[in-house]
N, CA, C and O atoms as a Tinker XYZ file with bonds, in Angstrom:
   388  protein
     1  N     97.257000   96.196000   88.307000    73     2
     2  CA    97.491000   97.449000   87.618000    64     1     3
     3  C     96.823000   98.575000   88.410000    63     2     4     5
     4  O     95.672000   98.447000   88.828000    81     3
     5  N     97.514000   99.621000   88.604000    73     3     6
     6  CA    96.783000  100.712000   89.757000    64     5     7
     7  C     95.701000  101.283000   88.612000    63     6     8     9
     8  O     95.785000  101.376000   87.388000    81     7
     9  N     94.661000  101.619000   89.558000    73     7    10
    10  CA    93.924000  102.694000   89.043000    64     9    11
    11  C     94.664000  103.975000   88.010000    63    10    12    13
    12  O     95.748000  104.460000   88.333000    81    11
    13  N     93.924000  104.425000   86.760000    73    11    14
    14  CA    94.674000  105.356000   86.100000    64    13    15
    15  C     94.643000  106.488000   86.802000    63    14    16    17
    16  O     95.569000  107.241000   86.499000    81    15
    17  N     93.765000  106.979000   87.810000    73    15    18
    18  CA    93.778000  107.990000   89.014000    64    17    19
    19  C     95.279000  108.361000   89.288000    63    18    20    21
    20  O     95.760000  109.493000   89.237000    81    19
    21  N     96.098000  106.876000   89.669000    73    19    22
    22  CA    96.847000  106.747000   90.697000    64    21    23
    23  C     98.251000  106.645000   89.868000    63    22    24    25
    24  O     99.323000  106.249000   90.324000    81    23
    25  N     98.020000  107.041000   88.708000    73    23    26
    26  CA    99.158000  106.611000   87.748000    64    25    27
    27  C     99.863000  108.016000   88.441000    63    26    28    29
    28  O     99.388000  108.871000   89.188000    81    27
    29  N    101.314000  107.832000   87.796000    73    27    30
    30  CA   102.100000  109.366000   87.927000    64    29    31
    31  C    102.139000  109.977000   86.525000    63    30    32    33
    32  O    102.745000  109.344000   85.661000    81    31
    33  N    101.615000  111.025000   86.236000    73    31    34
    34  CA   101.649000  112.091000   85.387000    64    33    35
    35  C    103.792000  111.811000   84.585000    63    34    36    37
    36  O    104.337000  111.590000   83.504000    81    35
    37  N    104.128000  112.008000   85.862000    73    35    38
    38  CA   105.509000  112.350000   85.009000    64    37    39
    39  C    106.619000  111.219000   86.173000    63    38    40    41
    40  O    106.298000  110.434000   87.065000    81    39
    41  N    107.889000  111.605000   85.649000    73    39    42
    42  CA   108.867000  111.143000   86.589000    64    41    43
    43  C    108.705000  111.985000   88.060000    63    42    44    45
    44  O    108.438000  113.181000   87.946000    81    43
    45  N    108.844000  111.459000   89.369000    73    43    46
    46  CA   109.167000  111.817000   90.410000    64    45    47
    47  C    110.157000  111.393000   91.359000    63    46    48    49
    48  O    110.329000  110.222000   91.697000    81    47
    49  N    110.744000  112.296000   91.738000    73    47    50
    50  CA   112.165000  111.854000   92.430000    64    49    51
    51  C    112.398000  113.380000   93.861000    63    50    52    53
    52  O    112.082000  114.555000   93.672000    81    51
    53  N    112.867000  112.937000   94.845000    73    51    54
    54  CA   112.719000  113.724000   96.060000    64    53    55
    55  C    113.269000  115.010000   95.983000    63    54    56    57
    56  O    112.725000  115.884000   96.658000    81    55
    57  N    114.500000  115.379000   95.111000    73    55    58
    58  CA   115.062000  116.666000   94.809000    64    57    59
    59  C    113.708000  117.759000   94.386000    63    58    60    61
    60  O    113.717000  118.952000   94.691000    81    59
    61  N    112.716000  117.165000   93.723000    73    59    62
    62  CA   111.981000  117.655000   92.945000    64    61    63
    63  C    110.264000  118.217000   93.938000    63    62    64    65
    64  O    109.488000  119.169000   93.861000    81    63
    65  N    110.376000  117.047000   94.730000    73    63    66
    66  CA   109.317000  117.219000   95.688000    64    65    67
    67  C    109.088000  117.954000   96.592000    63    66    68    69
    68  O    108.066000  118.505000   96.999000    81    67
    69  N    110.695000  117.929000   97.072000    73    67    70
    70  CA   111.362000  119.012000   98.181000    64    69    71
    71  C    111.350000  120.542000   97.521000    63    70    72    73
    72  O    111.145000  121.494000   98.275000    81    71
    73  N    111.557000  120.742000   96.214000    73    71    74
    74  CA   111.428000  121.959000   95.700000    64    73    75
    75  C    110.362000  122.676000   95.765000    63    74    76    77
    76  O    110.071000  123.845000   96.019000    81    75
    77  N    109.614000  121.296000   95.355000    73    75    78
    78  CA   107.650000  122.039000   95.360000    64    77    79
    79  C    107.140000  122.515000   96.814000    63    78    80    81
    80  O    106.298000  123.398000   96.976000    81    79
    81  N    107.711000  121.873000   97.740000    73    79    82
    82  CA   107.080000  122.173000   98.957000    64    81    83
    83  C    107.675000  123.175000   99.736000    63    82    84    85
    84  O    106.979000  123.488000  100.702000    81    83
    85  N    108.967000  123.914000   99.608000    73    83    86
    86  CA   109.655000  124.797000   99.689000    64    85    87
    87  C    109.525000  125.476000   98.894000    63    86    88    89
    88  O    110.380000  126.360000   98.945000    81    87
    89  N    108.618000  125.612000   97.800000    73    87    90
    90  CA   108.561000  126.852000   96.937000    64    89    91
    91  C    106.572000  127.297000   97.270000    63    90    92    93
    92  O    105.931000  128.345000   97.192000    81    91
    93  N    106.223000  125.887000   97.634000    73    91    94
    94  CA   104.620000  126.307000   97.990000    64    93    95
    95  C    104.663000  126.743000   99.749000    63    94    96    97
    96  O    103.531000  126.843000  100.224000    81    95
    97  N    105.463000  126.926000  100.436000    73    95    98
    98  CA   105.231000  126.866000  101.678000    64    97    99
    99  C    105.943000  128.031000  102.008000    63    98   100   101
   100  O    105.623000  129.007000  102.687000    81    99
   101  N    106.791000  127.794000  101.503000    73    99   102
   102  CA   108.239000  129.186000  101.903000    64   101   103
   103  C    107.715000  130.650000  101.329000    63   102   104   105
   104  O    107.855000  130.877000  100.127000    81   103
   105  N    107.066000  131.711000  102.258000    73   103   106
   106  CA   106.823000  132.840000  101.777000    64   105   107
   107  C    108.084000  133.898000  102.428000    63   106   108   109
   108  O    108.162000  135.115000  102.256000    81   107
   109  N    109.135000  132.909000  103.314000    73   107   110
   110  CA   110.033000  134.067000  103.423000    64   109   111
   111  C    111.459000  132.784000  103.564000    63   110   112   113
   112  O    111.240000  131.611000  103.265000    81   111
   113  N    112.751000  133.217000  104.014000    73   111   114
   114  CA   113.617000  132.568000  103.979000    64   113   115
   115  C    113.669000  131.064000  105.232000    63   114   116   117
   116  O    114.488000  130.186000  105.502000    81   115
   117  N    112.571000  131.373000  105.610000    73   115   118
   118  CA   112.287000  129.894000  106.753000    64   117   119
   119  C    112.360000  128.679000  106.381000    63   118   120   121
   120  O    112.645000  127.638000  106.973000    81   119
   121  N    111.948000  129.029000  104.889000    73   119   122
   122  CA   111.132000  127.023000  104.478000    64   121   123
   123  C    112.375000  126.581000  103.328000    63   122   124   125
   124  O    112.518000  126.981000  102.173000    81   123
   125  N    113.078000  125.747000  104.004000    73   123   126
   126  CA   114.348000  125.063000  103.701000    64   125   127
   127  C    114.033000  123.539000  103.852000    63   126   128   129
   128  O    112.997000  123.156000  104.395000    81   127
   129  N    114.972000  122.688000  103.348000    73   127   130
   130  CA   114.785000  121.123000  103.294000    64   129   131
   131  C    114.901000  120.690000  104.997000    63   130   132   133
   132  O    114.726000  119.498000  105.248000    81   131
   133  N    115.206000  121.680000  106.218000    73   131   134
   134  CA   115.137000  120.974000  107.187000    64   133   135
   135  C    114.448000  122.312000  108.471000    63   134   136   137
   136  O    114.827000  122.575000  109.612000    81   135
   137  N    113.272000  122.927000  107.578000    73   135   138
   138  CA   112.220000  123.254000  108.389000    64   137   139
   139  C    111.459000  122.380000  108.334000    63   138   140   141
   140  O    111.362000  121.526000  107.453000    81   139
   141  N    110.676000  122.549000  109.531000    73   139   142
   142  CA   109.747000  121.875000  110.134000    64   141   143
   143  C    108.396000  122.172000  109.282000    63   142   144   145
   144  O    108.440000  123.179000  108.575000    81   143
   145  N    107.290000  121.464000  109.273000    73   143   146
   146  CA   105.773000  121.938000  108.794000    64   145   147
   147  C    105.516000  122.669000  109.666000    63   146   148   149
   148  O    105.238000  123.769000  109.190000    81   147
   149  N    105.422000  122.649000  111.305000    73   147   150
   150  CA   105.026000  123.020000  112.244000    64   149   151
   151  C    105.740000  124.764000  112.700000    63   150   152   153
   152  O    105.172000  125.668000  113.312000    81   151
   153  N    107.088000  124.728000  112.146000    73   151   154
   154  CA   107.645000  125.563000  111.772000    64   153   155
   155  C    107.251000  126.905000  110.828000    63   154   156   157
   156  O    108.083000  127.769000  110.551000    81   155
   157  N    106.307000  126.927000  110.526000    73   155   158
   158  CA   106.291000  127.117000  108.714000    64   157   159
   159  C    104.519000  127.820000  109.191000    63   158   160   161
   160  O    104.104000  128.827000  108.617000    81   159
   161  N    103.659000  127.088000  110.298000    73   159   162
   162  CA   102.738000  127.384000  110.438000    64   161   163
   163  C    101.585000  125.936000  110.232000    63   162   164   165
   164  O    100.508000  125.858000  110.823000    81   163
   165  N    102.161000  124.813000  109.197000    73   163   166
   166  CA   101.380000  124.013000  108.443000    64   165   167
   167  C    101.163000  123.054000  110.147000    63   166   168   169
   168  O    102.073000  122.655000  110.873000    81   167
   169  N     99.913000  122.940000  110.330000    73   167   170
   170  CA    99.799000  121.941000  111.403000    64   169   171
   171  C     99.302000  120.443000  110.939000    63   170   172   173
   172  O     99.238000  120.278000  109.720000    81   171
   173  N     99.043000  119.645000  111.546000    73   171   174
   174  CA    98.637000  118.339000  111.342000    64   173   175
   175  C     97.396000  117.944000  110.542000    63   174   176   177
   176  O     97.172000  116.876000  109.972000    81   175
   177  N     96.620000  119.069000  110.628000    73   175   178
   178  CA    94.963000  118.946000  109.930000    64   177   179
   179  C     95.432000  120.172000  108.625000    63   178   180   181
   180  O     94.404000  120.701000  108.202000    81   179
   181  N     96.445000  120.604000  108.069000    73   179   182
   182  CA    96.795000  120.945000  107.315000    64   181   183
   183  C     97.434000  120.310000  106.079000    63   182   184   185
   184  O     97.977000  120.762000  105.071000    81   183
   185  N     97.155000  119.072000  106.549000    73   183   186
   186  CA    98.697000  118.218000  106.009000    64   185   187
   187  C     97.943000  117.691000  104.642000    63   186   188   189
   188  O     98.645000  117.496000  103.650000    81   187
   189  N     96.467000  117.448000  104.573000    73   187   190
   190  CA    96.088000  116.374000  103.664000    64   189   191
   191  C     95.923000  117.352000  102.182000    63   190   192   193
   192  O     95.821000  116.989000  101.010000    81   191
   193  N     95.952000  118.943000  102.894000    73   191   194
   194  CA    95.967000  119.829000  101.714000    64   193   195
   195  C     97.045000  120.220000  100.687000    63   194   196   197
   196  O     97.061000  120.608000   99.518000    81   195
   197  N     98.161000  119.873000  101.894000    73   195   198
   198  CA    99.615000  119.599000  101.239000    64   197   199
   199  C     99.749000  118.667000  100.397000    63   198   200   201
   200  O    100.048000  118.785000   99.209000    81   199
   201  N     99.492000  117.537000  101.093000    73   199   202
   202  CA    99.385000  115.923000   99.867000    64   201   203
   203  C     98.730000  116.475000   98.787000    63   202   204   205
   204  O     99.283000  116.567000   97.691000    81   203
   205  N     97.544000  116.872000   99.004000    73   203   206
   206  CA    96.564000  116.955000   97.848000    64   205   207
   207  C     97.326000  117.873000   96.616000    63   206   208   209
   208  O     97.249000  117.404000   95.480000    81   207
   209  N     98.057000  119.161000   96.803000    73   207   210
   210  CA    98.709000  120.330000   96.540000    64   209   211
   211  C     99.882000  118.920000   95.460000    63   210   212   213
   212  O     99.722000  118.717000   94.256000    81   211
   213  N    100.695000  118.361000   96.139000    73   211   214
   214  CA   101.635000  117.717000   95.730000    64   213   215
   215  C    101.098000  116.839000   94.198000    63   214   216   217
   216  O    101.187000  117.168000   93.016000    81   215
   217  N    100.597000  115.765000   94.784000    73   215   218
   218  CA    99.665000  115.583000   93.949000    64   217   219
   219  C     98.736000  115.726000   92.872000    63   218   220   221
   220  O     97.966000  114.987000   92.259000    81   219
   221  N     99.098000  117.032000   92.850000    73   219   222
   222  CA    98.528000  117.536000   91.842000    64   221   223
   223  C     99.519000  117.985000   90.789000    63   222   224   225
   224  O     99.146000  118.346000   89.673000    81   223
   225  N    100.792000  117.959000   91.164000    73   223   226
   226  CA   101.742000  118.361000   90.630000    64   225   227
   227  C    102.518000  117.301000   89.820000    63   226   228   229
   228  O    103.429000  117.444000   89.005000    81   227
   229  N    101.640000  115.748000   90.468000    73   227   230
   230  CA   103.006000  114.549000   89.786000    64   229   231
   231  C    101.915000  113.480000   89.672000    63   230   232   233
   232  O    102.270000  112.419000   89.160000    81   231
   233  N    100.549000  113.603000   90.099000    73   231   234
   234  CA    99.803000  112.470000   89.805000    64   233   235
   235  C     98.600000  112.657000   88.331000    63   234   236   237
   236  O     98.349000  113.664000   87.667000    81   235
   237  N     98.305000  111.894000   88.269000    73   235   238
   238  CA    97.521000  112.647000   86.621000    64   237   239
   239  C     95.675000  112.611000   87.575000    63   238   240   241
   240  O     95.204000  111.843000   88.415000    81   239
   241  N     95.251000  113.573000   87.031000    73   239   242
   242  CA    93.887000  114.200000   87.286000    64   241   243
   243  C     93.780000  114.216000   88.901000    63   242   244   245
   244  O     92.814000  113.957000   89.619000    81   243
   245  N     95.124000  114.617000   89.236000    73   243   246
   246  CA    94.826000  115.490000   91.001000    64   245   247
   247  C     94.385000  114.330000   91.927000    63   246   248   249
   248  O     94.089000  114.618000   93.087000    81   247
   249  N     94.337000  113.427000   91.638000    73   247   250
   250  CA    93.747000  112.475000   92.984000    64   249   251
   251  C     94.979000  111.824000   93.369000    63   250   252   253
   252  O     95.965000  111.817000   92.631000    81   251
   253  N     94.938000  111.174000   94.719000    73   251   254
   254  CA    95.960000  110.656000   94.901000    64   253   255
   255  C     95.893000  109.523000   96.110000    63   254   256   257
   256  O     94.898000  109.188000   96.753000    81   255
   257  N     97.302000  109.018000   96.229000    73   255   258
   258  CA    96.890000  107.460000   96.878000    64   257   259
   259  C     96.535000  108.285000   98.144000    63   258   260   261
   260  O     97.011000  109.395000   98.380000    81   259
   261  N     95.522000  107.531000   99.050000    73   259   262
   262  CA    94.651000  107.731000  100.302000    64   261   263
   263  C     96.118000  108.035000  101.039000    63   262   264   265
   264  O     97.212000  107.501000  100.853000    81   263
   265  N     95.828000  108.800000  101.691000    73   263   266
   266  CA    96.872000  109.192000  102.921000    64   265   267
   267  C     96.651000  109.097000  104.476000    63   266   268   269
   268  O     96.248000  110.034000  105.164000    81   267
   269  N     97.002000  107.706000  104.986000    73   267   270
   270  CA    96.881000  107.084000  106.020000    64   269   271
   271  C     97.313000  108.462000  107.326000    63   270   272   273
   272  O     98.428000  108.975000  107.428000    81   271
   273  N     95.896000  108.859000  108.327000    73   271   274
   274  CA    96.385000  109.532000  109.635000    64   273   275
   275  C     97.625000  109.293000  109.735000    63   274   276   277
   276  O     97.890000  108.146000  109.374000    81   275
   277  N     98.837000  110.117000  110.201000    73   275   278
   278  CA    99.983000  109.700000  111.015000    64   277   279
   279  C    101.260000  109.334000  110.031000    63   278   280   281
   280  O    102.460000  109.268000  110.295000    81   279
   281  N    100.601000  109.138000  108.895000    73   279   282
   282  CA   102.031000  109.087000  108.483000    64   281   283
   283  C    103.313000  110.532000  107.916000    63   282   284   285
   284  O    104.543000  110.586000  107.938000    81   283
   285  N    102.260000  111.489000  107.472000    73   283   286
   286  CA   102.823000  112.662000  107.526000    64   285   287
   287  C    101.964000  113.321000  108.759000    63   286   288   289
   288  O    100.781000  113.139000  109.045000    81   287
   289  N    103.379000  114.507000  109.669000    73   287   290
   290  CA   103.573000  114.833000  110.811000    64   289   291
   291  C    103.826000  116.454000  111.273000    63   290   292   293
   292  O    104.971000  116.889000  111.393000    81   291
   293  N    103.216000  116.880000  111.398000    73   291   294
   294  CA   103.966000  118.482000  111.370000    64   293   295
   295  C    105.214000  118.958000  112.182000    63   294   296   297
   296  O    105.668000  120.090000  112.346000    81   295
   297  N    105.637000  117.708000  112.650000    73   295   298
   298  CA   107.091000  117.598000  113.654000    64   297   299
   299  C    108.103000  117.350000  112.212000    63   298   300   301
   300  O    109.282000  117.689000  112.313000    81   299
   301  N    107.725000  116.892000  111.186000    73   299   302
   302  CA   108.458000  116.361000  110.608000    64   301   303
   303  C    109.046000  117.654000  109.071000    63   302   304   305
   304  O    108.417000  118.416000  108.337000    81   303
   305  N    110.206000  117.368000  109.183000    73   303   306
   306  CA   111.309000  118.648000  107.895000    64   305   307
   307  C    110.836000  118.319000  106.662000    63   306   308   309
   308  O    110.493000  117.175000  106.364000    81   307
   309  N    110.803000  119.141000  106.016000    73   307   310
   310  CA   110.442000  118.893000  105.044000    64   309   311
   311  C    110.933000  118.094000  103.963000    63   310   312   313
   312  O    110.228000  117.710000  103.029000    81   311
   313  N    111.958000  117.887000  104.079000    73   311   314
   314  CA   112.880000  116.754000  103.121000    64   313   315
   315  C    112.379000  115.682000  103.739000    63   314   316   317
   316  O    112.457000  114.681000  103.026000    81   315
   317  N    111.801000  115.460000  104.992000    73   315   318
   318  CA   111.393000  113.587000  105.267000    64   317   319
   319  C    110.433000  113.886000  104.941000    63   318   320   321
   320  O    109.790000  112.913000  105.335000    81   319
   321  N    109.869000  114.397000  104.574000    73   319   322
   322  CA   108.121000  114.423000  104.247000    64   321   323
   323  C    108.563000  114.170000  102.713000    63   322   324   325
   324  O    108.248000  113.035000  102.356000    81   323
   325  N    108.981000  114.660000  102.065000    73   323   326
   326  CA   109.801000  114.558000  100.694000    64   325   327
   327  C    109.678000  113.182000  100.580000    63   326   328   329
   328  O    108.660000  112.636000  100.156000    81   327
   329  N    110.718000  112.577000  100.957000    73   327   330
   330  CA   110.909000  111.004000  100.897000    64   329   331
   331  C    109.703000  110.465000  101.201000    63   330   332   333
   332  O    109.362000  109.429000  100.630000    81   331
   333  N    109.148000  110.873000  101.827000    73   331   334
   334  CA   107.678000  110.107000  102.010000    64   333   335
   335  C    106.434000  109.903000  100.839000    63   334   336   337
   336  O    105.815000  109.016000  100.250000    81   335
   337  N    106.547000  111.492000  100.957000    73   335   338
   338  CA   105.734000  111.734000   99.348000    64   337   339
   339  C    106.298000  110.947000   97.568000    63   338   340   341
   340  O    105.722000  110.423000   96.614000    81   339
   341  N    107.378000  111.211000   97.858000    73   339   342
   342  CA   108.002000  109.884000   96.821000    64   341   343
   343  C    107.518000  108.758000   96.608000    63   342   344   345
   344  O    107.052000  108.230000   95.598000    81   343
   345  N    107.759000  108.208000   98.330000    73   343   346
   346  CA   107.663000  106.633000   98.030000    64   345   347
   347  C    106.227000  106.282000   98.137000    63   346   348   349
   348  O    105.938000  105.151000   97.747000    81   347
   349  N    105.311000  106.997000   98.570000    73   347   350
   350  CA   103.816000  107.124000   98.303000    64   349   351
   351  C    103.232000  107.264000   97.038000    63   350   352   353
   352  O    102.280000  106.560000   96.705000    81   351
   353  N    103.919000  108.455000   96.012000    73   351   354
   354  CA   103.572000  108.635000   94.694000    64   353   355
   355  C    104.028000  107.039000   93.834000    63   354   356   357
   356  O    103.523000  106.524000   92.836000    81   355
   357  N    104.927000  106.678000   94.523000    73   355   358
   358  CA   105.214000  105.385000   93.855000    64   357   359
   359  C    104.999000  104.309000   94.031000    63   358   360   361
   360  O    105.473000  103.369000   93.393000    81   359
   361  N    104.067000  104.243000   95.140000    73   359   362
   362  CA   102.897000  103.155000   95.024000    64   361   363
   363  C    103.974000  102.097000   96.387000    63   362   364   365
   364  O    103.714000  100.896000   96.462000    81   363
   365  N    104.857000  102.566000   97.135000    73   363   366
   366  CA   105.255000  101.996000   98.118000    64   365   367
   367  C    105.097000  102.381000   99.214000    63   366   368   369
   368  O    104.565000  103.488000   99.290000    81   367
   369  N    105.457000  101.696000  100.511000    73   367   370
   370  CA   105.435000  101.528000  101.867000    64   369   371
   371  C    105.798000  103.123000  102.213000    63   370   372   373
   372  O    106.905000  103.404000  101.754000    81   371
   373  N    105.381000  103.848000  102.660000    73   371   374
   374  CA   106.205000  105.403000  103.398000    64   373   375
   375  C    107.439000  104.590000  104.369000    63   374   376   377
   376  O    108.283000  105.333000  104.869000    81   375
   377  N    107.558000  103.038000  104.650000    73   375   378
   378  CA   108.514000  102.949000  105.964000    64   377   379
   379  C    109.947000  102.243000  105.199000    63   378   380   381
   380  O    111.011000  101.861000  105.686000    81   379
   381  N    109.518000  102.266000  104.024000    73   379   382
   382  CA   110.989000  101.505000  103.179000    64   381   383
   383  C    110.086000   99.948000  103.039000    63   382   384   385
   384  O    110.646000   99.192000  102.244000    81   383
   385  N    109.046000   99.473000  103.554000    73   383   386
   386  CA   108.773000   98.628000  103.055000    64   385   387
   387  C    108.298000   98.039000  102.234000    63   386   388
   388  O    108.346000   96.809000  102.249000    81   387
């Protein structure tokens, strides 16, 4: 049974994730489902503030599962970061596994 930390607050699904991060990132018409983080300004040592940001939005009392170096990327659009953050909030593999 996960930690109640690690529970999800509500339903999460990628339409929804992608919104949050395009509505927290996007201060002008740039930040779309296939801008970049790196794009946007967000660099690599930026990233765990993003998780954390997310997280706070779908996990109950703001904490969230540990976020392994490397798996989110500032090369990477924001809709794959989406899918990532999904399958992380849901207690699976970021690789489909």
């Amino acid at each position: 049974m996960p930690a109640e930390t690690h529970q999800l607050g509500r339903e999460v699904d990628h339409r929804s994730v992608l919104d949050l991060l395009v509505t927290m990132l996007g201060e002008d018409s740039e930040a779309n489902a296939h801008a970049t983080f790196e794009s946007l300004g967000i660099q690599n040592e930026d990233l765990p503030a993003v998780w954390r940001a997310v997280c706070e939005e779908y996990a109950e009392r703001a904490l969230a599962p540990d976020l392994d170096p490397g798996i989110l990327e500032s090369s990477m659009t924001l809709e794959s970061a989406a899918h990532i953050m999904v399958r992380l909030l849901s207690g699976k593999a970021p690789d489909g596994g």
